[in-house]
C-alpha positions as CSV (number, residue, x, y, z in Angstrom):
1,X,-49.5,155.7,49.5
2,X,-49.0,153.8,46.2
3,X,-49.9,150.0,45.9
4,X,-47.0,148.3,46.5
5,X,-47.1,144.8,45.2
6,X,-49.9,143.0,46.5
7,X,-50.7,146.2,48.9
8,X,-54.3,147.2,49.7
9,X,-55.1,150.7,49.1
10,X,-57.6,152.5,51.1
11,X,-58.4,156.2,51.5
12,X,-59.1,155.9,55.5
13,X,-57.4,158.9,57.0
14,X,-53.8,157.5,58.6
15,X,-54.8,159.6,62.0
16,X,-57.5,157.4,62.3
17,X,-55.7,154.4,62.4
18,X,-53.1,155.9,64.5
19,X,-55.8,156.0,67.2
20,X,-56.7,152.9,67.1
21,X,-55.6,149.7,69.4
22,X,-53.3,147.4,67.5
23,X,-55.7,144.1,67.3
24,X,-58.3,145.4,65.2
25,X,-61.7,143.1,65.4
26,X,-62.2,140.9,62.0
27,X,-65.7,143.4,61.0
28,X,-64.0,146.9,62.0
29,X,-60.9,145.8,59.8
30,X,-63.3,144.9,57.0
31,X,-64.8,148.5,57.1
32,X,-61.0,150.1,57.8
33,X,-59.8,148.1,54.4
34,X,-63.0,149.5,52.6
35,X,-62.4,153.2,53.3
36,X,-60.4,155.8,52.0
37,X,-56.6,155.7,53.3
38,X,-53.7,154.0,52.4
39,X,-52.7,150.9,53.9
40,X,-50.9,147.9,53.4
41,X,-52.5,144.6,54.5
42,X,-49.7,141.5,55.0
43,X,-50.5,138.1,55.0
44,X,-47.9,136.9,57.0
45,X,-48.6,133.1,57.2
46,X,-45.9,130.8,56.1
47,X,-48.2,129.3,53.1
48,X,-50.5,131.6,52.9
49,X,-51.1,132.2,49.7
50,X,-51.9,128.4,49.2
51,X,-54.9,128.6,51.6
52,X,-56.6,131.8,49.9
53,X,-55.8,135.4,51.7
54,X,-57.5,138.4,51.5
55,X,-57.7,140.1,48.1
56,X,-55.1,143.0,48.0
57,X,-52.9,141.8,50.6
58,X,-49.1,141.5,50.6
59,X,-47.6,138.1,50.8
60,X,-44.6,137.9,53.0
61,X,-44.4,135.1,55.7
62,X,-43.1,135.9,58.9
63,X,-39.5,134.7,58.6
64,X,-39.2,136.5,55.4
65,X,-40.4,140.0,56.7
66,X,-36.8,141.4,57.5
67,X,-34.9,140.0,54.1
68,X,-37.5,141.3,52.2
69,X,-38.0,144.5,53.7
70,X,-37.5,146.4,50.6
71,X,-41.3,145.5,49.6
72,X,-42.5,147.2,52.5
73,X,-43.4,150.9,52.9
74,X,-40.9,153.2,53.0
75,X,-42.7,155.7,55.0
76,X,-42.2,154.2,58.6
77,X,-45.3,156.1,59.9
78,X,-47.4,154.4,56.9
79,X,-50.5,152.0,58.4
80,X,-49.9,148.1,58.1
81,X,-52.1,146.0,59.2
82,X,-51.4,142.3,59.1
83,X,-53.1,139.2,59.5
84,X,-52.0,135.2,59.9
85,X,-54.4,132.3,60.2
86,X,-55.4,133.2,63.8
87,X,-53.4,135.9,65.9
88,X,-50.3,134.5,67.3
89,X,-48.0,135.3,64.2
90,X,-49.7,138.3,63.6
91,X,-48.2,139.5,66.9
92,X,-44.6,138.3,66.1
93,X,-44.7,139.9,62.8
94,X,-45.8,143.1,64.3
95,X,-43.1,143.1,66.8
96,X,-40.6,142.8,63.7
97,X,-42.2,145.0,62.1
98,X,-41.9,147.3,65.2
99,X,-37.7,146.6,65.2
100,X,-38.0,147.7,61.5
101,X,-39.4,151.5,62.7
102,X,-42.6,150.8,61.7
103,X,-44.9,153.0,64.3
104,X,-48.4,152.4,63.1
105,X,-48.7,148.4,63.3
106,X,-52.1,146.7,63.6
107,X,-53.6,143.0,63.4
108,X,-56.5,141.4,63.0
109,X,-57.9,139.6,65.8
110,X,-58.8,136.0,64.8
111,X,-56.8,136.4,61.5
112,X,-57.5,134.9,58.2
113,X,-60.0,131.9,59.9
114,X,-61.9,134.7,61.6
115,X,-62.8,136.2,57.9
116,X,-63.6,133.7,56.2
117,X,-65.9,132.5,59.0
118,X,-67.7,135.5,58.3
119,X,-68.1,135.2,54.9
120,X,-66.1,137.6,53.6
121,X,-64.7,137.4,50.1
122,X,-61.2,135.9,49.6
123,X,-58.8,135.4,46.7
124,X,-57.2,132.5,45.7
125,X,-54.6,131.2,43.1
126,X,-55.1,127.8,43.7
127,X,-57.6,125.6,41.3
128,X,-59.5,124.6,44.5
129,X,-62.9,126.1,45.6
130,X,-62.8,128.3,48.8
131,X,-64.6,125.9,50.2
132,X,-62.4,122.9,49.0
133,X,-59.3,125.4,50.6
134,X,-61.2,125.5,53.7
135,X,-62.1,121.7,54.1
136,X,-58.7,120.5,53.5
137,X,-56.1,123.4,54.9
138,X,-55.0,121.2,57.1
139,X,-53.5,118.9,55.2
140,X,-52.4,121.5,52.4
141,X,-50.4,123.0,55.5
142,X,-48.1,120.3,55.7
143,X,-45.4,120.3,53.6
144,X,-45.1,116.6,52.9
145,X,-48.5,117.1,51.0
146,X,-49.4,120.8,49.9
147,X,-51.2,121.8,47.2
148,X,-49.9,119.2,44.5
149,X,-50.9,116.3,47.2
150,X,-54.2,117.7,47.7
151,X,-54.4,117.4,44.2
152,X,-53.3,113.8,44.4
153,X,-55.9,112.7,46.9
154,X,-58.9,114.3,45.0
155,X,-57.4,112.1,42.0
156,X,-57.2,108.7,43.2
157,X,-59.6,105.8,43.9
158,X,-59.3,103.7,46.9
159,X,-61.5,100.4,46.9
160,X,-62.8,99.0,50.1
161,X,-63.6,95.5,50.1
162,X,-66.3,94.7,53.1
163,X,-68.3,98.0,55.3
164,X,-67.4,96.7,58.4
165,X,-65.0,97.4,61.7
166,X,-62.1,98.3,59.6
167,X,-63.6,99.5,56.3
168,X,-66.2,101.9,58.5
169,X,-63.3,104.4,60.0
170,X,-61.3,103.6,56.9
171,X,-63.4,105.1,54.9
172,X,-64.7,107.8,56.9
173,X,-61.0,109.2,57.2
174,X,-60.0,109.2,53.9
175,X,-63.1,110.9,52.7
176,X,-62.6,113.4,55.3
177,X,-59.2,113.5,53.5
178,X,-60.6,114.2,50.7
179,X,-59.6,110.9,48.4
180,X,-61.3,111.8,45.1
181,X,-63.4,108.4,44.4
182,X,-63.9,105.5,47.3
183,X,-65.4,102.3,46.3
184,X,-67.1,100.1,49.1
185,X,-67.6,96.6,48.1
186,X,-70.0,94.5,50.4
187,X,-73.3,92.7,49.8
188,X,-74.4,92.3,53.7
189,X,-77.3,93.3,55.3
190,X,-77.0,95.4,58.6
191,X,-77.0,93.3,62.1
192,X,-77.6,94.9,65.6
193,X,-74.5,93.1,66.6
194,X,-72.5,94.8,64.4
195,X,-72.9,98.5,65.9
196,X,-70.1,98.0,68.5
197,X,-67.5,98.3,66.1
198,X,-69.3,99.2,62.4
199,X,-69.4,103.0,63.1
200,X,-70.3,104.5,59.7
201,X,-73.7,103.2,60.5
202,X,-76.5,103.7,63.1
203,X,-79.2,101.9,65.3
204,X,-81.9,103.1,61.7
205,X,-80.2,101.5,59.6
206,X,-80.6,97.9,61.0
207,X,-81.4,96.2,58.2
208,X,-80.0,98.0,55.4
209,X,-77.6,97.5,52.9
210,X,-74.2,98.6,54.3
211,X,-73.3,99.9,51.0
212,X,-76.0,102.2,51.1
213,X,-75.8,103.3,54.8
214,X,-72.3,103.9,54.1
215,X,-72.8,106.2,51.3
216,X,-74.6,108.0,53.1
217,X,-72.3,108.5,55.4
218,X,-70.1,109.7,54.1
219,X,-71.9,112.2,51.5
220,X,-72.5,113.7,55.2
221,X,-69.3,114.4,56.0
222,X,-67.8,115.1,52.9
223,X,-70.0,115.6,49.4
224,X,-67.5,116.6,47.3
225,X,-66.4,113.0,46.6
226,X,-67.5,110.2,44.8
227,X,-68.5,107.0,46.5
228,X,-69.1,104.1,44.2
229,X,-70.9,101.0,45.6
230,X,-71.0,97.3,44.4
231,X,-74.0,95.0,46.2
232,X,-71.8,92.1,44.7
233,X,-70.3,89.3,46.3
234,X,-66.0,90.1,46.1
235,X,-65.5,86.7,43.6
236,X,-62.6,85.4,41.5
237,X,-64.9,85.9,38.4
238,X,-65.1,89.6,39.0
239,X,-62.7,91.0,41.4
240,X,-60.1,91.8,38.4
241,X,-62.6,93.9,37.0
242,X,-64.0,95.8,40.0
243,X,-59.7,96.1,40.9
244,X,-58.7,97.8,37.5
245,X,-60.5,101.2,37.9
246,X,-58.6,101.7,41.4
247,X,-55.5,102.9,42.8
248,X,-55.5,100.9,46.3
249,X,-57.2,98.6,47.3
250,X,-58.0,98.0,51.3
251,X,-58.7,94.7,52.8
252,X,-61.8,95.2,55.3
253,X,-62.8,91.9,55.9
254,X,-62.6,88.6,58.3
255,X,-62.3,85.7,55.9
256,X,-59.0,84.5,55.4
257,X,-60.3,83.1,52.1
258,X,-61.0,86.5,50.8
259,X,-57.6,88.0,52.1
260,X,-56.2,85.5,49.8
261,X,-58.5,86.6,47.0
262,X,-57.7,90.0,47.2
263,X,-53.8,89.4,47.3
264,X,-53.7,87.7,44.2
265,X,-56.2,89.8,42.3
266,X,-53.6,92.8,43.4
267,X,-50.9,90.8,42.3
268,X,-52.3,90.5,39.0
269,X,-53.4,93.5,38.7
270,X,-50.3,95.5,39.7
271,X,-52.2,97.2,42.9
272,X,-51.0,97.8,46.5
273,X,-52.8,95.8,48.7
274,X,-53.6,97.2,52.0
275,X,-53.9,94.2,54.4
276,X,-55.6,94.0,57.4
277,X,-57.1,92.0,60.2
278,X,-58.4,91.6,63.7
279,X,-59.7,89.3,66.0
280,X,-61.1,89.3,70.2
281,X,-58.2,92.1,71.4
282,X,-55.2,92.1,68.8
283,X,-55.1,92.9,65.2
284,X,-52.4,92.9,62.4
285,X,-51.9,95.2,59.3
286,X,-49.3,95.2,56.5
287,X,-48.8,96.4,52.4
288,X,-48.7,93.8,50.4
289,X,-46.9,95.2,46.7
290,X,-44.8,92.8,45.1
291,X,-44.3,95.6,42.0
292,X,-43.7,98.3,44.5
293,X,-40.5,95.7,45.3
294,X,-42.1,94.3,48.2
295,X,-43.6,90.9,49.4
296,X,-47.0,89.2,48.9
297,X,-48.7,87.8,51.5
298,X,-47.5,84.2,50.0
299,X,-44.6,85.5,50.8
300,X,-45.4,84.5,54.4
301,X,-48.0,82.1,53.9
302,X,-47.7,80.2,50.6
303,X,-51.7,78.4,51.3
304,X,-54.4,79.8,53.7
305,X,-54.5,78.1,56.8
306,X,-57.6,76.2,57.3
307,X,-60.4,78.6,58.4
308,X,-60.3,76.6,62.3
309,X,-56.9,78.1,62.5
310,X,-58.2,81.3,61.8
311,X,-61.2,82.0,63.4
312,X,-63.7,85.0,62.6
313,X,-64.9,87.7,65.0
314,X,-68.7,86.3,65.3
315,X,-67.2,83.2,66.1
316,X,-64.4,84.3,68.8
317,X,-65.3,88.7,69.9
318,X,-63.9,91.0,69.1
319,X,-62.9,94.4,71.6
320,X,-64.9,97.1,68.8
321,X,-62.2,99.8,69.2
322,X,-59.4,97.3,67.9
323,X,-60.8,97.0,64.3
324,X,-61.4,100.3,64.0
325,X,-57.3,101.3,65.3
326,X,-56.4,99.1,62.8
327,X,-58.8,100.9,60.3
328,X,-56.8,104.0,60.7
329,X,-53.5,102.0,60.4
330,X,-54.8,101.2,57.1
331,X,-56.2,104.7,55.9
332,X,-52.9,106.0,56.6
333,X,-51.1,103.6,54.7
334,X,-53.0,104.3,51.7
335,X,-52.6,107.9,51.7
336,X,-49.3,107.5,52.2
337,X,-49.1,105.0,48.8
338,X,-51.3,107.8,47.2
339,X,-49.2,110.7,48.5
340,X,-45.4,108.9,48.0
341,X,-44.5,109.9,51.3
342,X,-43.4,108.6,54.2
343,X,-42.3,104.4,55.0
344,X,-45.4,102.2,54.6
345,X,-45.7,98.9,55.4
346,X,-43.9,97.4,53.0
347,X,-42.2,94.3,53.4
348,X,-43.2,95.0,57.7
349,X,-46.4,93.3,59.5
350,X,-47.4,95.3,62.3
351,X,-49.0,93.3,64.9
352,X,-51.3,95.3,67.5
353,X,-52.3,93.5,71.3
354,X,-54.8,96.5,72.9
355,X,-54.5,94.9,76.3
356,X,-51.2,95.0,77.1
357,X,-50.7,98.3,74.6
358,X,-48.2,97.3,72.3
359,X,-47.3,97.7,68.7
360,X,-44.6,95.2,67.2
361,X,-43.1,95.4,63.8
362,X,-41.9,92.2,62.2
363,X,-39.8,92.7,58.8
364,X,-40.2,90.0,56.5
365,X,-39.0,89.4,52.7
366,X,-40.0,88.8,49.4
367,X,-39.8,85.0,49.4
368,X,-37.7,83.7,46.2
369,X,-40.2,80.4,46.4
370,X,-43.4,82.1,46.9
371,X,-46.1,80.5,44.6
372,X,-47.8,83.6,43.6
373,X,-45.2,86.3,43.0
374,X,-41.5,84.0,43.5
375,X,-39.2,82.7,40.7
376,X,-41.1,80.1,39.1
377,X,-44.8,80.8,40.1
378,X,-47.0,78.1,40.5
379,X,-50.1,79.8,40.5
380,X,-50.3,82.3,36.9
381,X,-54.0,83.3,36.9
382,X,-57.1,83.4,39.0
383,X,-58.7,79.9,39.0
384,X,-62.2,81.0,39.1
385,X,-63.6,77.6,40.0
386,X,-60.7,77.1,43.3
387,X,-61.9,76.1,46.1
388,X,-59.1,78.4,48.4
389,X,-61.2,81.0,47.2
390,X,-64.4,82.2,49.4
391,X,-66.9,84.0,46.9
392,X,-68.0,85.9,50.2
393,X,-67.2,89.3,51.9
394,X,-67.3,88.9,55.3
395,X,-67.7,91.3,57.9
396,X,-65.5,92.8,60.5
């Protein structure tokens, strides 16, 4: 048979195929699409191509197999064998292909996942690695994010200010995401007390720099990012410049000081603040982005409140799955700031209570009057020597 298209051509004899059962196991149609016959191997995914697919293959997804008919065999007794990312579109796009008159239809059981599990060589048109293709198909499936997205996420830099309950799943989900650079900010020490809720770290690394258990961390799960540390206290003297080389940067810590820190430095420097908090069994989360046309968090709360009114987790509890909820509130927010997709929080505080299971969403406004980022500012710089700044990253 001749190549057609994207075809592959064999030179195993077409009675031999004929005989055999349509689901064809992943190594017996390796050794079918390496002998001597024609055949034409269909990738029948819907984005297929984007994920890698078998070299020679035809691309035409499912939906598309009846319109573009034209591109398959004309010889309705020719061998096709297809192949989807498991089975269960390989069997609907035989059964088409079956309506068609095509008499010699075949599969391959366990699809596309099934070969590359067994190592067996794959072409790709994509500037990711196989292995990069692997790691992150699932987001490159969706179609809010793709290829281009992907792209996006191994681009950007998220900062984390403070390794604790919220920046510890944080982080571990948006390097499994595959952001390109995360920085982790925090100059603690370990504490046994802080395993209930700190989860990037373990019962060893008691006594450690959370920086460094973190990084290694998440080099575990994911070494094809970069994690940039800073054993630094989070100051008014050098936030601006720790800020400037990200894209985002997340609010992991308990010190309402701090949160007030980190909303002005964004302010100043032009960077979506991801904000976030939690204390005993509620917590609280929110995008702060006055030049994404949103709100500060002056907006609400034009001076901290004093740091009685605001108690910490070592001083009140805290339940350790509520941090870490809220974590994942604020990962997703980020990738959807990095991405462009979806409504964040902007300009919306959403306020968690895990005993009674709720989740409330309060809109609020940019305020005209707000010190920071409101018609006639009050506060136009960083005052490095104020004392409603904490030079302190406290944990969470």
């Amino acid at each position: 048979m001749t190549d057609n298209g994207n075809s592959k051509t064999t030179e195993l004899s077409d009675k031999m195929l004929i005989n055999m059962p349509e689901e064809i196991a992943v190594i017996e149609a390796h050794g079918i699409l390496q002998g001597n016959a024609a055949i034409t191997l269909i990738d029948v995914r819907e984005r297929g191509a984007s994920l890698g697919y078998i070299s020679g293959a035809l691309i035409i997804p499912i939906n598309l197999l009846e319109k573009q008919s034209d591109r398959l065999p004309a010889d309705k007794d020719s061998p096709i064998i297809t192949y989807c990312g498991s089975t269960i579109l390989s069997k609907q796009a035989n059964t088409t292909l079956k309506k068609l008159g095509y008499t010699n239809v075949h599969f391959i059981r366990g699809g596309f996942n099934a070969w590359q599990a067994l190592g067996f060589d794959v072409a790709s048109d994509s500037r990711f690695t196989s292995e990069q293709l692997t790691r992150y198909s699932r987001n490159i499936l969706l179609d809010e994010i793709g290829i281009e997205g992907q792209v996006k996420l191994l681009n950007s830099k998220v900062l984390i200010v403070g390794a604790g309950g919220l920046g510890c799943p944080a982080a571990l989900y948006l390097a499994a995401a595959g952001v390109g650079t995360i920085g982790i900010a925090d100059f603690d020490m370990l504490d046994l007390s802080n395993l209930n809720r700190q989860v990037l770290h373990g019962t060893a690394d008691v006594g450690r720099l959370k920086i460094d258990s973190a990084k290694d961390a998440l080099y575990r799960l994911n070494p094809g990012i970069n994690i940039v540390t800073y054993e630094e206290r989070f100051t008014a003297r050098n936030c601006l410049d720790i800020i400037k080389e990200y894209d985002v940067v997340m609010d992991a810590t308990d010190s309402i000081k701090t949160k007030f820190l980190l909303n002005d430095a964004c302010f100043f420097a032009g960077k979506p603040y991801v904000f976030g908090g939690a204390t005993k069994f509620d917590g609280q989360a929110s995008v702060f982005f006055p030049n994404g046309g949103g709100p500060c968090l002056r907006c609400m709360f034009p001076r901290p409140p004093s740091e009685r009114a605001a108690p910490t987790c070592s001083e009140i509890g805290v339940l350790g799955v509520v941090p870490g909820q809220i974590g994942l509130v604020q990962a997703a927010e980020i990738l959807k700031l990095i991405l462009g997709i979806g409504k964040t929080l902007i300009g919306r505080l959403l306020i968690y209570g895990s005993l009674n299971t709720y989740f409330e969403t309060i809109n609020f406004e940019r305020n005209p009057s707000c010190p920071l980022c409101g018609n006639e500012p009050a506060i136009k710089t960083l005052a490095v020597d104020s004392k409603e700044y904490i030079d302190d990253v406290c944990e969470i």
